[in-house]
C-alpha positions in Angstrom: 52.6 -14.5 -102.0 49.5 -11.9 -101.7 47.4 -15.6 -101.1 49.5 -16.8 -98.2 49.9 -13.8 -96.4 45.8 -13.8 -96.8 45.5 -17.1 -95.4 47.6 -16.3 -92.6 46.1 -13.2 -91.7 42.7 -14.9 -91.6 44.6 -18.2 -89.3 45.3 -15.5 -87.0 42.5 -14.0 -86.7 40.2 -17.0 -86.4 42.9 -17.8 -83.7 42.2 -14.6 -81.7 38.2 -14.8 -82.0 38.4 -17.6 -80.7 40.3 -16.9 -78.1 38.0 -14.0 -76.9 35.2 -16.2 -77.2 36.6 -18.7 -75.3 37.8 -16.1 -72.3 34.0 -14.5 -72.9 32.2 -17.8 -72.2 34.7 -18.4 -68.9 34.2 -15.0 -67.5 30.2 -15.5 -68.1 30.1 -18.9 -66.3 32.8 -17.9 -63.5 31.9 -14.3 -62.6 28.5 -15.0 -61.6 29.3 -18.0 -59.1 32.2 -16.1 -57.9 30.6 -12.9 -57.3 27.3 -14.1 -55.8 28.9 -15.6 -52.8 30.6 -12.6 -51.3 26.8 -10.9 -52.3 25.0 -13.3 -50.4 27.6 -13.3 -47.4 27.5 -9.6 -47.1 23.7 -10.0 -47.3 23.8 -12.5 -44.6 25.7 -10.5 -42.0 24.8 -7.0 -42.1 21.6 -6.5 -40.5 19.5 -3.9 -40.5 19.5 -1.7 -37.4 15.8 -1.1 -36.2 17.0 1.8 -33.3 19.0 2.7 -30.8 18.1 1.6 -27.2 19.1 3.4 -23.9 22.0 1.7 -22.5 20.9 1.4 -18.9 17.4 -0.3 -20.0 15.1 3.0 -19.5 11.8 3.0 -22.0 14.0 6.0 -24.8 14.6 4.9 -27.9 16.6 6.8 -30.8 16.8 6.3 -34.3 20.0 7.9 -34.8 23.0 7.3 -32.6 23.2 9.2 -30.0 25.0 9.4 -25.8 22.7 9.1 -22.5 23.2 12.2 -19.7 25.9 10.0 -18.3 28.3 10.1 -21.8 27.3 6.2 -22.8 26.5 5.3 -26.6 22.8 3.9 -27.2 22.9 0.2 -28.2 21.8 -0.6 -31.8 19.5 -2.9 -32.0 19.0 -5.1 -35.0 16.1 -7.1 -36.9 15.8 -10.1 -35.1 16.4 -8.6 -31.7 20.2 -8.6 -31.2 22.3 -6.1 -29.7 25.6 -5.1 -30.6 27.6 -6.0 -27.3 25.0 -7.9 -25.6 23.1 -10.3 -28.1 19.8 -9.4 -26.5 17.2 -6.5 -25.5 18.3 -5.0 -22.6 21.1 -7.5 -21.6 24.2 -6.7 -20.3 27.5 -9.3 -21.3 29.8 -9.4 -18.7 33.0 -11.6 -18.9 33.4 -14.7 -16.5 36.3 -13.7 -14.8 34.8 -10.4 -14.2 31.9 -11.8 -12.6 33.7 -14.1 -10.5 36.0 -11.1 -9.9 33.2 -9.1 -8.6 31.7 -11.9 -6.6 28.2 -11.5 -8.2 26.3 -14.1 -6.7 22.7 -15.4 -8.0 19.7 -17.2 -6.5 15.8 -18.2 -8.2 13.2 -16.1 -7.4 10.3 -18.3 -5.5 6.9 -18.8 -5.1 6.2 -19.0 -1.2 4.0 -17.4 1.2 5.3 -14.5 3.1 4.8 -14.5 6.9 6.6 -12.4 9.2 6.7 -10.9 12.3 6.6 -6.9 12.9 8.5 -5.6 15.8 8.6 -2.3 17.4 9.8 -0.5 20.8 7.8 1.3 23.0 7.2 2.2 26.4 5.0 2.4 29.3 2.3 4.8 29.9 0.1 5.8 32.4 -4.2 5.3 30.8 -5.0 8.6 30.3 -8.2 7.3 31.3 -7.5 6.3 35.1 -6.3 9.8 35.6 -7.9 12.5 38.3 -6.5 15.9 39.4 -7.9 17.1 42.7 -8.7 20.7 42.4 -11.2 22.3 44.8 -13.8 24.0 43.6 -14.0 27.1 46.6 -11.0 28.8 47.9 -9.7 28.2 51.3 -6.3 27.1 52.8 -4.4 23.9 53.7 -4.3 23.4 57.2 -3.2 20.0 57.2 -1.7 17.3 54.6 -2.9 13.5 55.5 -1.3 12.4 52.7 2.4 14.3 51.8 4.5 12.0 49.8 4.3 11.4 45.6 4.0 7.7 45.2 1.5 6.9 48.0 -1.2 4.6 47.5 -4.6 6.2 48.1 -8.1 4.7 47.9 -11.8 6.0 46.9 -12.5 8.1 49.9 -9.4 8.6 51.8 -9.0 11.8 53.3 -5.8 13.6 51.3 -5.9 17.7 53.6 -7.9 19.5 55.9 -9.1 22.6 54.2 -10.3 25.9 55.9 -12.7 27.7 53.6 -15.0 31.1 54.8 -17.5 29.9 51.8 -17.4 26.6 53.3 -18.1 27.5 56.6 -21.2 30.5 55.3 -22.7 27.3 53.7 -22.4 24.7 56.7 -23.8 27.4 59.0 -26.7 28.5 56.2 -27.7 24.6 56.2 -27.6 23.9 59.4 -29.6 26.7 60.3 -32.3 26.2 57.8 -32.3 22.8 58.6 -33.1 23.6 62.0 -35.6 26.5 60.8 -37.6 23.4 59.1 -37.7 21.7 62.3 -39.2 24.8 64.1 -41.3 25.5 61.4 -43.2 21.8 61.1 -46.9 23.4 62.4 -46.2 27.0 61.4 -46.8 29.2 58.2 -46.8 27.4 55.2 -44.6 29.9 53.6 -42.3 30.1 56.0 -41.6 26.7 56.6 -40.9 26.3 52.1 -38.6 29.4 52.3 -36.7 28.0 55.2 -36.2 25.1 53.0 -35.4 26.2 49.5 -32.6 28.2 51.5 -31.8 24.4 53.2 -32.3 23.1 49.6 -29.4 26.0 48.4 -27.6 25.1 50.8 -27.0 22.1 50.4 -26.7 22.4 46.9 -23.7 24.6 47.1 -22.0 21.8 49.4 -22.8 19.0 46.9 -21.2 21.0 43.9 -18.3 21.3 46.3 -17.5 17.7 45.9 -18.3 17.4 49.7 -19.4 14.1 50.4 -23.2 12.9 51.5 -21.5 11.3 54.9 -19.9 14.7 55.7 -23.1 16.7 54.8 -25.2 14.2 57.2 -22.3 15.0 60.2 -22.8 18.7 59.6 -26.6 18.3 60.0 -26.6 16.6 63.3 -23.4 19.0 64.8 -24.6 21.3 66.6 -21.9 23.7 66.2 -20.2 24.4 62.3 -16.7 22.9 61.9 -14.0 25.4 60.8 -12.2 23.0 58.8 -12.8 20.4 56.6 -11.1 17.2 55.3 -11.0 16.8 51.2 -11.1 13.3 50.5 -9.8 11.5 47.4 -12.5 11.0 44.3 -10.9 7.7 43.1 -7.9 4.9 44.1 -4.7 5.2 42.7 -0.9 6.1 43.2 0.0 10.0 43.4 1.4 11.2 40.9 1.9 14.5 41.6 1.6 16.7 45.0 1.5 20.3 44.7 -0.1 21.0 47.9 1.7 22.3 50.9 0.4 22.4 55.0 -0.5 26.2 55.2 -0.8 27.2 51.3 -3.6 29.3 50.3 -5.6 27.7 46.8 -7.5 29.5 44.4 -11.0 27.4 43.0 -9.7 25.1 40.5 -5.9 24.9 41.6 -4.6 21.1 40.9 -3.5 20.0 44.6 -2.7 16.3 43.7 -2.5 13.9 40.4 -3.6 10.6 41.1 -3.7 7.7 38.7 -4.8 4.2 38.5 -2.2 2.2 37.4 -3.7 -1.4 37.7 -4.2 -1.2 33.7 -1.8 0.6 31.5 -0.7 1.4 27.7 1.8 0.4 25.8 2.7 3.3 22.8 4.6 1.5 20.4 6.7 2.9 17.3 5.8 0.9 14.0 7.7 1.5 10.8 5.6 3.1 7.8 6.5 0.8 6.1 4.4 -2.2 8.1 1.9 0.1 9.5 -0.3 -2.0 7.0 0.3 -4.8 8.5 -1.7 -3.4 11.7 -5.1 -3.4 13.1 -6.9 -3.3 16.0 -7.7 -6.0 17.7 -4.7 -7.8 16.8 -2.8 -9.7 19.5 0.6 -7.8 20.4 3.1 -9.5 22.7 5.6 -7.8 24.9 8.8 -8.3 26.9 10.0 -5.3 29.0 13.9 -5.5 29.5 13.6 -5.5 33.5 11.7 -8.3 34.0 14.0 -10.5 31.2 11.9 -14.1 30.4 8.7 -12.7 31.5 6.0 -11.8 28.6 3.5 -9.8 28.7 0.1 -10.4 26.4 -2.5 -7.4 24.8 -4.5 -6.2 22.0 -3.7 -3.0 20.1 -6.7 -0.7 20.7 -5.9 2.0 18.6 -3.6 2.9 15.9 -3.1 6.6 15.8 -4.3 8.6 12.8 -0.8 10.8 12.2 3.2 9.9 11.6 5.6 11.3 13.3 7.9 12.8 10.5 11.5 12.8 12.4 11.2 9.1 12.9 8.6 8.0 9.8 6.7 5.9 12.4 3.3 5.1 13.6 2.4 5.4 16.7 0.0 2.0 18.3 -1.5 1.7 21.8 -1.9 -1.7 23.1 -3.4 -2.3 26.6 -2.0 -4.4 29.2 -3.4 -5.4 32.8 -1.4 -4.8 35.5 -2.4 -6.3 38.3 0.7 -6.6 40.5 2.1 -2.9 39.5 5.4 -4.2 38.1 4.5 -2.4 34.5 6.2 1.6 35.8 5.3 4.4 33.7 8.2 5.4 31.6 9.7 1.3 31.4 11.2 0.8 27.9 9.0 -2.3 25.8 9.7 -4.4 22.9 6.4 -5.1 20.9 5.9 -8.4 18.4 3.1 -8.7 16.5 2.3 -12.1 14.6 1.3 -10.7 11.0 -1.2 -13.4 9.4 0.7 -15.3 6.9 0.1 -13.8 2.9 -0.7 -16.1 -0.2 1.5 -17.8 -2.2 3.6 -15.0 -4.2 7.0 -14.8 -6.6 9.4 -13.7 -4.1 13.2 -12.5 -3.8 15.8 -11.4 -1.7 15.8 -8.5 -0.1 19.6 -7.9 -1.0 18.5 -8.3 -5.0 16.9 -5.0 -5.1 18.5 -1.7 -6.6 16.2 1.0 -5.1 17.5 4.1 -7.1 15.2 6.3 -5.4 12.8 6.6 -8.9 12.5 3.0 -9.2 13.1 0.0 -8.3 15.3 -3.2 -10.0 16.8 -6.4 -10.3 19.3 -7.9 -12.2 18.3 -11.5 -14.3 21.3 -13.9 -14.9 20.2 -14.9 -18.4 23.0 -17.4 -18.7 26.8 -17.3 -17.7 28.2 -14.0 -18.0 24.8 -12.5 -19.4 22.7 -10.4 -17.1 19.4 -8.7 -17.9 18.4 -5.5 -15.5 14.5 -5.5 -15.1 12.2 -2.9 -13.3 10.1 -4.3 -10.5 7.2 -3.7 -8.6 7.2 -4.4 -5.0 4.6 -6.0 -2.4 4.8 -6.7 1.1 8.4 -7.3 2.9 9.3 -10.2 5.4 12.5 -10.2 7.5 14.4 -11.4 4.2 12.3 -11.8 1.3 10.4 -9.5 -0.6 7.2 -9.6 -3.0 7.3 -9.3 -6.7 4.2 -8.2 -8.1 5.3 -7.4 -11.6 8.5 -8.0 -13.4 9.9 -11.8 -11.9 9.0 -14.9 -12.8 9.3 -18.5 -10.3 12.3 -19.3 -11.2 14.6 -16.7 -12.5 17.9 -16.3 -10.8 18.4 -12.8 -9.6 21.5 -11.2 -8.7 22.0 -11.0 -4.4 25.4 -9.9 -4.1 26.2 -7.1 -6.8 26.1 -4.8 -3.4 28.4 -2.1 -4.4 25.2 -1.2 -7.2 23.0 -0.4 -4.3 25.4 2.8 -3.1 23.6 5.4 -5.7 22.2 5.6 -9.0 25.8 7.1 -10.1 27.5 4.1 -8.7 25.4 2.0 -11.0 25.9 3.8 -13.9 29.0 3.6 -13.7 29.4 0.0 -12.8 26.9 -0.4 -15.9 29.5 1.3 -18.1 32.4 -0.7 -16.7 30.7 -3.7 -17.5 29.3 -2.7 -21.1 32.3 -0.5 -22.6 36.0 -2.0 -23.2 39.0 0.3 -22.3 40.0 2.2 -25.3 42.9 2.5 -26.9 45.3 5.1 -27.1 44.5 6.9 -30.1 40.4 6.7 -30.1 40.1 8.0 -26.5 42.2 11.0 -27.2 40.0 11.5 -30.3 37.2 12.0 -27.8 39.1 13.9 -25.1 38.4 17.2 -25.0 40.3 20.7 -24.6 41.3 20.1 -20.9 41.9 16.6 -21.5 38.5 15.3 -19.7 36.7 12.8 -22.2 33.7 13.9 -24.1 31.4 11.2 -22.4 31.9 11.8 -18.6 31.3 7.8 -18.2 33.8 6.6 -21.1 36.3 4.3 -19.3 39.5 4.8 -19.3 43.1 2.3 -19.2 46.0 2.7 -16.6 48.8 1.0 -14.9 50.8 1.9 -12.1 51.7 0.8 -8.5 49.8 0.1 -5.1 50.8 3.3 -3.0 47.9 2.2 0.0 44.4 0.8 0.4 42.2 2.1 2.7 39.5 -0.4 3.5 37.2 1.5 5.5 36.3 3.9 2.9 37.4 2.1 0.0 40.2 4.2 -1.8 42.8 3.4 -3.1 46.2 5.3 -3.7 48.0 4.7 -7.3 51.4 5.5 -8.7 50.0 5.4 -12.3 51.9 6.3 -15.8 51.0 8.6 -18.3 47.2 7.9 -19.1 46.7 9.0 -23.1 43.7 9.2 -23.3 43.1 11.8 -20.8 45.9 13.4 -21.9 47.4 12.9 -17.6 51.1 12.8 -17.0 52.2 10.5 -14.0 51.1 10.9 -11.0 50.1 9.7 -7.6 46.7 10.1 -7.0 43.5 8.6 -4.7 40.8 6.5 -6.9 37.3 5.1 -5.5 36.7 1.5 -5.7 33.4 0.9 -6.9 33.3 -2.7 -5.0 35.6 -2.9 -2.0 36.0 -6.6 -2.6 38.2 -5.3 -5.8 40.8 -4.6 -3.6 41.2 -8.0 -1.9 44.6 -9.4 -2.0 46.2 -6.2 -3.0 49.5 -5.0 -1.1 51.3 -2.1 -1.3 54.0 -1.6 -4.1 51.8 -4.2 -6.0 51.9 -3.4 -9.9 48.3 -3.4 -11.5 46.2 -2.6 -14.1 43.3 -0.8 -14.2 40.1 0.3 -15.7 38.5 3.4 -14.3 35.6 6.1 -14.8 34.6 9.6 -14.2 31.7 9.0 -11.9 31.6 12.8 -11.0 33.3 15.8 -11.9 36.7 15.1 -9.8 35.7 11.4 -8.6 37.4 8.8 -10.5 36.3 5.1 -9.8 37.8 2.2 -10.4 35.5 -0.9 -11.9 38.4 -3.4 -12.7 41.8 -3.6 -11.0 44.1 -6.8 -11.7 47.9 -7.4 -10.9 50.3 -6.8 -13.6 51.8 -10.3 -14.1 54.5 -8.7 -16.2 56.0 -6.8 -12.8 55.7 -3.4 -15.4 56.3 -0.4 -12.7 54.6 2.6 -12.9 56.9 5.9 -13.9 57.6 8.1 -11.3 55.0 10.4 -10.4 54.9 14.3 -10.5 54.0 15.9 -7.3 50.7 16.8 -7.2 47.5 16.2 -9.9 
């Protein structure tokens, strides 16, 4: 009895041992194969994160998570060079239909050489040059005007007012008399006869500094009585310009009687933008058309390109020359200047509509593939009527972006069309984890989900009035309120009492903008708003 109940016992446990050894060895050649792959899966997708990148593609770099000035999250990035919503550096992952929705538009930069012409408006001057002012150098009066009328034509010589003059009469009667003395004096004392004529010499002098002509003084020598007025003739030819004298008026030395100028060349002063002032020299040929004579050009040459800007305009100031033989070029006539700029070399070029000039720098935005965009800092050269130079930053090639128009507006507008594009809506229950006290979210760009109803569109200045339910997570009730569209285009096809969905950000404190609007297929109404925000 003690025997079998022995054996058994040792049956059973030879039976169990084996058992365990049997599970033992299954677990040791299963658990390994098993557990490795999970090991080397979770190994295979979770990358290591090398930093934190600033969102909007400025050189700052974090290696802790951190938010931008403008509330946006910096983008890991991983070994390899991935993103974690883009998939590459500084690349920005836009859906299809949100492209095609925005009506972004892309063309390839290319090498060609930039010529162009510069164009300014101007007007006609008189050549400061060609200018005289008559202004007697003795006092006297006007007895009489020969020539009374602004605008006459005068030549070299013409007689323009008799003058009446006590000094000019004392030094026609001193002349003639010494003159005469001289005479009288030709076989008598030496010294006599030289004093006689150093005071003829004086005399005569006195006359000449007077601007009185050498045919006058000759008349006066051979008169024999002194004249008691005098006719003032004109120093050069020209058109008058200005009359101050008047028949009787008395004049002090150095009065201006009359302003004559010669107008058979004059200038051209022409406004050039700072911005091609380096296309100018002197010397260079200048064409111009004047708007009263219409089909009739005029040719020059830029003589001078003046050395200051004039700040209220931020233009530069060129003088070109033209003859003007016939007198049809008026003082004061408006002109439109073209100058032929010599054409550039061969250069990377693209649109002028593909550049975001934020005011600190300068951009464009690379279409990578569909949907994928890539913004890049630039470094501008010279400018023709479309095109632009790319000295750094663009390749031949690359397709630019030429139509994302609505980034241009401000540096805030494209921040926030960056975070419209980069950041999902959020639902319910994170974005009122990040809402703060007074129910503003903690990041002043984090965007935001809402539908509602079309109350009116204003085109002109691109808001748009929305019915809009309860938004959670800005804690709002609903209301009727105005939004800004960030592209006016967004609003195409949208009609009052429409029902939509939308997608919006805080661009400024109090300035809500709306980066995606779509109708609600579903018909879903917005709730009846509360009066007021």
């Amino acid at each position: 009895m003690n025997r079998g109940l022995a054996i058994g016992v040792c049956t059973l446990a030879l039976v169990a041992a084996a058992g365990v050894g049997y599970t033992l060895g299954h677990q040791r050649s299963a658990t390994p194969e098993a557990a490795s792959t999970p090991a080397t899966s979770a190994a295979g997708n979770a990358k290591k994160i090398r930093f934190y990148r600033n969102p909007m593609g400025l050189p700052d770099t974090s290696p802790t998570p951190k938010k931008d000035p403008m509330g946006m999250d910096y983008i890991p990035v991983y070994e390899g060079g991935d993103d974690a919503d883009t998939g590459g550096g500084n690349q920005l992952k836009i859906s299809v239909e949100k492209v095609q929705k925005l009506g972004v538009r892309s063309v390839a930069a290319k090498a060609q050489a930039l010529s162009r012409t510069v164009s300014a408006l101007g007007r006609i001057e008189v050549d400061e040059r060609r200018v005289a002012a008559v202004a007697p150098k003795f006092e006297g009066w006007v007895e009489r005007l020969q020539v009374n009328t602004t605008g006459q034509v005068v030549t070299r010589g013409q007689p323009l007012f008799d003058v009446y003059s006590p000094e000019l009469v004392s030094a026609q009667r001193e002349y003639a008399i010494a003159t005469k003395g001289i005479d009288g004096l030709k076989n008598g004392d030496a010294v006599a006869r030289d004093g006689m004529r150093d005071i003829a010499e004086a005399s005569l002098a006195r006359l000449h500094n007077w601007d009185i002509s050498e045919a006058q003084i000759k008349e006066m020598a051979h008169q024999a009585d002194t004249r008691r007025t005098l006719s003032f003739r004109s120093p050069v030819s020209g058109i008058v310009m200005e009359k101050k004298a008047l028949q009787g008026m008395r004049f002090a030395p150095g009065d201006t009687l009359y302003q004559i100028a010669d107008l058979s060349s004059v200038w051209v002063i022409a406004d050039v933008n700072e911005q091609d002032i380096g296309l100018v020299s002197v010397g260079q040929k200048a064409k111009v058309t004047i708007n009263a004579y219409p089909g009739k050009q005029f040719e020059g040459a830029i003589t001078y390109v003046y050395p200051t800007l004039k700040p209220e305009t931020r233009t530069v100031p060129v003088r070109v020359e033209l003859a003007n033989p016939g007198g049809l070029l008026k003082p004061g006539l408006f002109a439109s200047l073209e100058l032929a700029v010599a054409q550039r070399a061969m250069a990377v070029t693209v649109p002028l509509s593909a550049v975001i000039d934020s005011g600190t720098r300068q951009m464009v935005l690379i279409q990578i593939a569909d949907g994928r965009f890539e913004p890049r800092t630039v470094k501008l050269g010279a400018r023709s009527e479309g095109d632009v130079e790319v000295l750094e930053g663009v390749k031949a090639g690359e397709l630019v972006v030429t139509s994302a128009n609505f980034l241009i507006d401000a540096e805030s507008n494209l921040k926030a069309a960056v975070s419209g594009f980069t950041q999902p809506p959020q639902t319910d229950a994170a974005a009122a984890s990040g809402a703060g006290h007074d129910g503003h979210a903690a990041g002043a760009s984090v965007s935001h989900h809402g539908e509602g109803r079309v109350e009116g569109i204003d085109p002109a200045t691109g808001e748009i009035s929305l019915a809009h339910k309860p938004i959670a997570s800005l804690k709002w009730p609903a209301m009727t309120m105005d939004f800004v569209l960030a592209n006016p285009s967004l609003g195409s096809g949208l009609k009052t009492g429409a029902a939509v969905q939308f997608d919006f950000v805080e661009r400024n404190p109090g300035e809500w903008v709306i980066t995606h609007i779509q109708a609600d297929t579903a018909g879903a109404k917005a709730d009846k708003p509360h009066a007021g925000h």
